[in-house]
C-alpha positions as CSV (number, residue, x, y, z in Angstrom):
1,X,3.6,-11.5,-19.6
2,X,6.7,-9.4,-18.9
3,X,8.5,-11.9,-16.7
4,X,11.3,-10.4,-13.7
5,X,13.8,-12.3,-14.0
6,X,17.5,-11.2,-13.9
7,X,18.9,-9.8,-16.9
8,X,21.9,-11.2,-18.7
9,X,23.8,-8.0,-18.1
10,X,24.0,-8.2,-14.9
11,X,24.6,-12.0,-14.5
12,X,28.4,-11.5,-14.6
13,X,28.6,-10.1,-10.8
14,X,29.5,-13.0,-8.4
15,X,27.0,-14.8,-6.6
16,X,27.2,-12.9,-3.1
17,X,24.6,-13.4,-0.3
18,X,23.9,-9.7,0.7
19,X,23.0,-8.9,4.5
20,X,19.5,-8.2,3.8
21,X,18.4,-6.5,7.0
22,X,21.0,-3.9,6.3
23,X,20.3,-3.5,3.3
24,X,16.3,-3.2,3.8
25,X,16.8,-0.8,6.8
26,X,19.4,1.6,4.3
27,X,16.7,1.2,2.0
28,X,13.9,1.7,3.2
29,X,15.2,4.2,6.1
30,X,13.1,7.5,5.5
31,X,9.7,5.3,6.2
32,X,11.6,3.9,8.7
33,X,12.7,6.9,10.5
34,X,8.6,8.4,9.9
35,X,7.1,5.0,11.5
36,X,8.6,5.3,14.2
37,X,8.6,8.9,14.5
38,X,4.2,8.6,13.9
39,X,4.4,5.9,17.1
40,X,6.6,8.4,19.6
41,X,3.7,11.6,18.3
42,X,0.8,9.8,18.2
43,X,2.0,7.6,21.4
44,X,3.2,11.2,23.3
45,X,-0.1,12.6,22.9
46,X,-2.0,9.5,23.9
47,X,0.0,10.0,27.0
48,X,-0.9,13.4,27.3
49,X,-5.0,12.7,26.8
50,X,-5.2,9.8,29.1
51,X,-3.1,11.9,31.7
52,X,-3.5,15.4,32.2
53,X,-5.9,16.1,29.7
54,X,-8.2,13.4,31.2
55,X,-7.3,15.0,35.0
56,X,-8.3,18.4,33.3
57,X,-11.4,17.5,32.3
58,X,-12.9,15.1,35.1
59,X,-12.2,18.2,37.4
60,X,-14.2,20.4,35.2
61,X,-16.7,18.0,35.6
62,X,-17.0,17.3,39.0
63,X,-17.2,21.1,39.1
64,X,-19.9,21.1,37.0
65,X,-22.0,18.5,39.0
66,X,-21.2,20.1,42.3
67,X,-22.6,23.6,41.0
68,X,-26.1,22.6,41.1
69,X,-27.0,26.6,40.7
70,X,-27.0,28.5,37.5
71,X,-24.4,30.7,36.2
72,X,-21.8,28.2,38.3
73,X,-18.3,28.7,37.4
74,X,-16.0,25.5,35.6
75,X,-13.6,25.1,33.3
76,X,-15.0,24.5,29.7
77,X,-11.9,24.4,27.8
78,X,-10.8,21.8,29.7
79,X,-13.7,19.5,28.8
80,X,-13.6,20.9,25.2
81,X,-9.9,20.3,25.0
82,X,-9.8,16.8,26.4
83,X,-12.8,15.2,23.4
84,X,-11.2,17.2,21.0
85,X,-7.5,15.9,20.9
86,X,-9.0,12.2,22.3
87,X,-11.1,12.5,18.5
88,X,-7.4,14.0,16.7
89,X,-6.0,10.4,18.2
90,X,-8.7,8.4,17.9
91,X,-8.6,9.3,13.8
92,X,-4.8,9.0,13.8
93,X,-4.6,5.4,15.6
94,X,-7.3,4.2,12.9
95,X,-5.8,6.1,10.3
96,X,-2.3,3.9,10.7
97,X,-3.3,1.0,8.7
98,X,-3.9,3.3,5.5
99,X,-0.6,5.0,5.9
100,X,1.2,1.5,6.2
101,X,-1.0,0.5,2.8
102,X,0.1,3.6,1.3
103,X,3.4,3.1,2.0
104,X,3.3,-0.5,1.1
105,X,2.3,0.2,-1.9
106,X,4.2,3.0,-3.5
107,X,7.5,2.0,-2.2
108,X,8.0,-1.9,-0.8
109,X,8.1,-3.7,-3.6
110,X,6.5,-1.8,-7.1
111,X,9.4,0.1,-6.8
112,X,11.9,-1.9,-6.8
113,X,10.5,-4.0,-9.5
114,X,10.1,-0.7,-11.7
115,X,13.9,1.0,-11.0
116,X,15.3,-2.5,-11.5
117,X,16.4,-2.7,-7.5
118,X,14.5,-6.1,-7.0
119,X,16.1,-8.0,-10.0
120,X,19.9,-6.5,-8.9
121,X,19.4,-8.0,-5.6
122,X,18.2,-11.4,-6.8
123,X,21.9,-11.6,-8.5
124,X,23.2,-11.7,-5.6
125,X,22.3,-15.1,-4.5
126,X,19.1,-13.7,-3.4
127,X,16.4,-15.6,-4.4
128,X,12.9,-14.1,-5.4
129,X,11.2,-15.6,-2.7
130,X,13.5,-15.2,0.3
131,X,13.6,-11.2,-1.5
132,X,10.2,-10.9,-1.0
133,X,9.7,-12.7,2.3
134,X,12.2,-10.4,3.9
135,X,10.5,-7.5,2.4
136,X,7.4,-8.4,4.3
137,X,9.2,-10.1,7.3
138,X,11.2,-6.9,8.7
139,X,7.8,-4.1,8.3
140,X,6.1,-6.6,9.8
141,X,7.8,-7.2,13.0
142,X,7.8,-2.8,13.4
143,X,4.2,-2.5,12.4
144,X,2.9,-5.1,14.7
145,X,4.7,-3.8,17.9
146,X,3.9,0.2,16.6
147,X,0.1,-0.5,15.7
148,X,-0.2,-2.7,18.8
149,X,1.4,-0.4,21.5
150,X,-0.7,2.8,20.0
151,X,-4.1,0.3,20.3
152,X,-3.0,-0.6,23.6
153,X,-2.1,3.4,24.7
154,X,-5.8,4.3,22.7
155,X,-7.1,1.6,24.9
156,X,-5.8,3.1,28.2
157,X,-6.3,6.5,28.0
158,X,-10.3,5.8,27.0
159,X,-10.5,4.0,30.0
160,X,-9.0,6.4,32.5
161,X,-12.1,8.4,31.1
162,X,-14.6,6.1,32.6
163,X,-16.6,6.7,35.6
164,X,-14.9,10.5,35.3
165,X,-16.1,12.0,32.1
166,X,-19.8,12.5,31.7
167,X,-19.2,12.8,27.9
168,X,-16.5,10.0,27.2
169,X,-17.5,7.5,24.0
170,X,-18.7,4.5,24.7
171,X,-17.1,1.2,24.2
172,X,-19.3,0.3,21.2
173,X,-18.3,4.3,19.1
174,X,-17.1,3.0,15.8
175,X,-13.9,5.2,16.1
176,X,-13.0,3.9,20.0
177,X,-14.1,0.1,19.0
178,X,-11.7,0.4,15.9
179,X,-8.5,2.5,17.7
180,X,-9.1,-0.5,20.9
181,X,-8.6,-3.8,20.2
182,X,-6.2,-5.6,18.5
183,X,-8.0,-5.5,15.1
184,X,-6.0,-2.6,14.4
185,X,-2.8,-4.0,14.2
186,X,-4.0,-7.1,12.1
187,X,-5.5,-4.7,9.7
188,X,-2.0,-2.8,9.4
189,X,-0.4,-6.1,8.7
190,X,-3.0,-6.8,5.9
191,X,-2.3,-3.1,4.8
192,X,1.6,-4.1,4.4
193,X,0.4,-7.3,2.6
194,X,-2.3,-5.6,0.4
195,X,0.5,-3.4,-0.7
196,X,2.8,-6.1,-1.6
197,X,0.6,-8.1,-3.6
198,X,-0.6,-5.1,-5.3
199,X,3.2,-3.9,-6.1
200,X,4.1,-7.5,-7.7
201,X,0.8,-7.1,-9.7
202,X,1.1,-3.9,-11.1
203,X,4.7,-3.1,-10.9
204,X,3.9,0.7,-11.1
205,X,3.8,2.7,-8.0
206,X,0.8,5.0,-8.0
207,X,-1.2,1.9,-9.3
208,X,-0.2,0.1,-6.4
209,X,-0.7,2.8,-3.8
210,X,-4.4,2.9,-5.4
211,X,-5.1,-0.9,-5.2
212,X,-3.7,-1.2,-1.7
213,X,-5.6,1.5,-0.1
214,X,-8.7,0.4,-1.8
215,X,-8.3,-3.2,-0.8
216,X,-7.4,-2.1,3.1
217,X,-10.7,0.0,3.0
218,X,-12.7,-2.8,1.8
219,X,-11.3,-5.4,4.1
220,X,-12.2,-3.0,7.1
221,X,-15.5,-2.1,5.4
222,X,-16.7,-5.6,5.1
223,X,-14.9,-6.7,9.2
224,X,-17.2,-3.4,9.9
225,X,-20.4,-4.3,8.7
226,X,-19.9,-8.4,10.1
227,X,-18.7,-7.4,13.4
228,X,-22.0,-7.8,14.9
229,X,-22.8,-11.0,13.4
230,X,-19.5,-12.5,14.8
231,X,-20.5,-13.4,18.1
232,X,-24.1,-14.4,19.2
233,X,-25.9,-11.6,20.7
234,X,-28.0,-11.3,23.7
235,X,-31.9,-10.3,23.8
236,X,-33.8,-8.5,25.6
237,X,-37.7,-8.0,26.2
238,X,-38.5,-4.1,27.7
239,X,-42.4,-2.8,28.1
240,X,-43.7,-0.7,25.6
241,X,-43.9,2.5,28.1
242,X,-40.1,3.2,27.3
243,X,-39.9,5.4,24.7
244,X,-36.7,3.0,23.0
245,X,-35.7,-1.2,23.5
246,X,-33.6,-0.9,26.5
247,X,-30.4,-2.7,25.7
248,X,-27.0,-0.7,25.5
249,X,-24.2,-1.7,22.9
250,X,-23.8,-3.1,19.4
251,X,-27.2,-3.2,18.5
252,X,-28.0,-6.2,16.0
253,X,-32.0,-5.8,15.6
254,X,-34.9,-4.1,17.6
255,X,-38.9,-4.5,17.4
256,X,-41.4,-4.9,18.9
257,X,-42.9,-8.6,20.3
258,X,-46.3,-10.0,19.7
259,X,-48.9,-11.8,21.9
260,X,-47.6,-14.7,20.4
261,X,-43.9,-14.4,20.9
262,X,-43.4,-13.4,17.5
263,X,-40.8,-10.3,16.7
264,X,-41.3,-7.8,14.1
265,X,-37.9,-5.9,13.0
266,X,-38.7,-2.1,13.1
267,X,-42.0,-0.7,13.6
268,X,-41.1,1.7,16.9
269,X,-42.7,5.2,17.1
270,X,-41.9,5.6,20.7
271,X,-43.2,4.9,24.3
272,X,-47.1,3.6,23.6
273,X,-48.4,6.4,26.3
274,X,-48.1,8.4,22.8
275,X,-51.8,8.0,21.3
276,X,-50.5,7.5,17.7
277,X,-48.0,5.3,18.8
278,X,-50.1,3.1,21.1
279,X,-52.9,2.2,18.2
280,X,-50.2,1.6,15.5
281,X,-48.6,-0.8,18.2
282,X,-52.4,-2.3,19.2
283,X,-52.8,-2.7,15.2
284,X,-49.5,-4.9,15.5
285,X,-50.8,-6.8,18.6
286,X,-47.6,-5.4,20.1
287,X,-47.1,-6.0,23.8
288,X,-43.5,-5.3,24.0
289,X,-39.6,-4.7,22.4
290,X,-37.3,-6.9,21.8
291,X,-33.8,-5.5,21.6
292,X,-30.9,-8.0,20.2
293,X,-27.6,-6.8,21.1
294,X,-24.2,-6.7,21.9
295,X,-22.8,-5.9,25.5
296,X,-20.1,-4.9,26.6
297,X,-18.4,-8.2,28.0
298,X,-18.4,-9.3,24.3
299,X,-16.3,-6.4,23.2
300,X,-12.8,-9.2,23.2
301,X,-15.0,-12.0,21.7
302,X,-15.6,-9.5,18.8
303,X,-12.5,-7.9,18.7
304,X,-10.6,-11.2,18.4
305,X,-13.0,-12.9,15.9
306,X,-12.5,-9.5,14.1
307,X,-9.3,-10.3,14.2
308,X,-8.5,-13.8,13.6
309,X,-11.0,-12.9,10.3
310,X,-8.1,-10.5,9.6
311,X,-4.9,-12.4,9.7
312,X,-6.8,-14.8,7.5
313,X,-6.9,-13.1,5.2
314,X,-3.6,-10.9,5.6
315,X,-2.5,-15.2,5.3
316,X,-4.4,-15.7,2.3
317,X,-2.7,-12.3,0.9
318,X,0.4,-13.8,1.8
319,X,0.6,-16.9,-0.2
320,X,-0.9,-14.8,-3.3
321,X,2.0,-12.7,-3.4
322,X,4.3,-15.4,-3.5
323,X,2.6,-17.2,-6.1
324,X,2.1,-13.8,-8.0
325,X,6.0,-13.7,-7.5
326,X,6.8,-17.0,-8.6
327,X,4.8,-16.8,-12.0
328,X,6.3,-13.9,-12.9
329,X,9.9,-15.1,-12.4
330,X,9.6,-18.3,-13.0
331,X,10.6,-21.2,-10.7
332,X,14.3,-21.7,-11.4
333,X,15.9,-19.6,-8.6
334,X,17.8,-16.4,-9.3
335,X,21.3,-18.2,-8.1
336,X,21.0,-20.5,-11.2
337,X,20.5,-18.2,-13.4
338,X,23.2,-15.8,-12.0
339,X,25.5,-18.8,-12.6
340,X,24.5,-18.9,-16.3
């Protein structure tokens, strides 16, 4: 293995501690500048959506339900131009934690290591490790306040929807869960980490940018399909003369329930005033569905499990990286070889 350390060439420059932030912020200023230019534009026209747009269309509707008559007059573009741009954001709030991956892993640290960048700076009294933790330290801090404040803008103009919009998603809409809650953020934060780790491992840019988007996909993948196995659910018990399990939210199983008490997952055909569907359900000795799920006053329990899940592993991450780092420079720091 190909190890990073400094190069004897450039071990004659004195031992000079370099002021990092200004040197990461120089560095690293076009991503910079486009962070926080995606916050103000995606944050602008969250603004926009939970404001007028939201005004817009809750008008239209109360038009709509005050018509009562047909051929009533109401504004339709207003309703059509509120879900549309509250879907553009939705997909752009969600989309951050890719763009931060992308980023990470293109440009923080494979890079450097691959133009030589990394092992000039650790000449300059810079050690590998307090290189790479300020590499990680300074994105972080702008990525956790960005993600966070677009989440918490997502959040708010969803709910000024409530109660208003006849069509607004529900709590539990895989888009408005994800663009919510503060899972978001940690997940951009494992991004920024994924990309890192993925940098010191392949050194190579576009292989980087590969393995960090891939990893950040499959982290949110896997939160995805645990999230409703994160927090006990709730059950309930509905008659079979409703044509579905009553129950509204993160639905964890549905069936039907025996004269026993015993629940079989599946087997619903509809309300049992259907003739097919009442002697398939007599067949079963069904008297009833069951209906585990998730309400809406669990949405924080999940969202924070979610999360803590997340920063777990964004920690575990962490300490790879570092370890990755250490193996490939060795553990002499980069002073005492600068002093060679």
């Amino acid at each position: 293995m190909t190890a990073l350390a400094p190069s004897p060439a450039l071990t004659s420059r004195p031992a000079r501690s370099p002021h990092l932030l200004r040197w990461l912020i120089r560095l690293h200023r076009p991503a910079l500048l486009s962070w926080i230019a995606f916050v103000l534009v995606v944050g602008g026209l969250l603004l926009w959506v939970g404001g007028p747009l939201t005004d817009a269309s809750a008008e239209a509707w109360k038009q709509y339900r005050a018509c009562g008559a047909e051929g009533c007059s109401y504004d339709v573009s207003a309703i059509g131009r509120y879900k549309d741009w509250y879907n553009y954001t939705t997909i752009a709030v969600v989309a951050a934690p890719f763009l931060v991956a992308a980023w990470s892993g293109a440009a923080l640290v494979s890079r450097e290591l691959e133009s030589g960048t990394a092992q000039l700076a650790w000449t300059q009294a810079v050690s590998p490790a307090r290189w790479l933790a300020a590499k990680l330290a300074v994105p972080a801090v702008l990525i956790a306040v960005g993600s966070g404040l677009l989440a918490g803008l997502h959040h708010w103009a969803w709910s000024t929807g409530q109660g208003r919009i006849d069509t607004v998603k529900g709590w539990h809409d895989l888009g408005t869960y994800a663009a919510n809650g503060t899972a978001t953020a940690a997940m951009a934060l494992a991004g920024l980490v994924s990309g890192a780790f993925w940098g010191l491992h392949k050194r190579e840019p576009f292989s980087a940018l590969l393995g960090s988007l891939m990893s950040t996909g499959l982290l949110w993948s896997l939160v995805a399909i645990a999230t409703p196995h994160l927090w006990p659910s709730v059950s309930k018990i509905s008659s079979l003369t409703h044509s579905v399990p009553a129950g509204s939210g993160i639905v964890v199983d549905q069936g039907l329930v025996t004269s026993t008490g015993k629940h079989l997952s599946g087997h619903l055909c509809g309300s049992d005033t259907n003739v097919q569907c009442r002697i398939r359900y007599e067949k079963l000795d069904a008297v009833g569905y069951y209906s585990d799920y998730h309400p809406q006053s669990h949405y924080w329990p999940l969202q924070l499990t979610a999360t803590a899940i997340i920063l777990a592993v964004t920690a575990a991450l962490t300490v790879a990286a570092f370890r990755l780092l250490k193996r490939h420079t060795g553990s002499a720091p980069a002073r005492k070889a600068a002093a060679v």
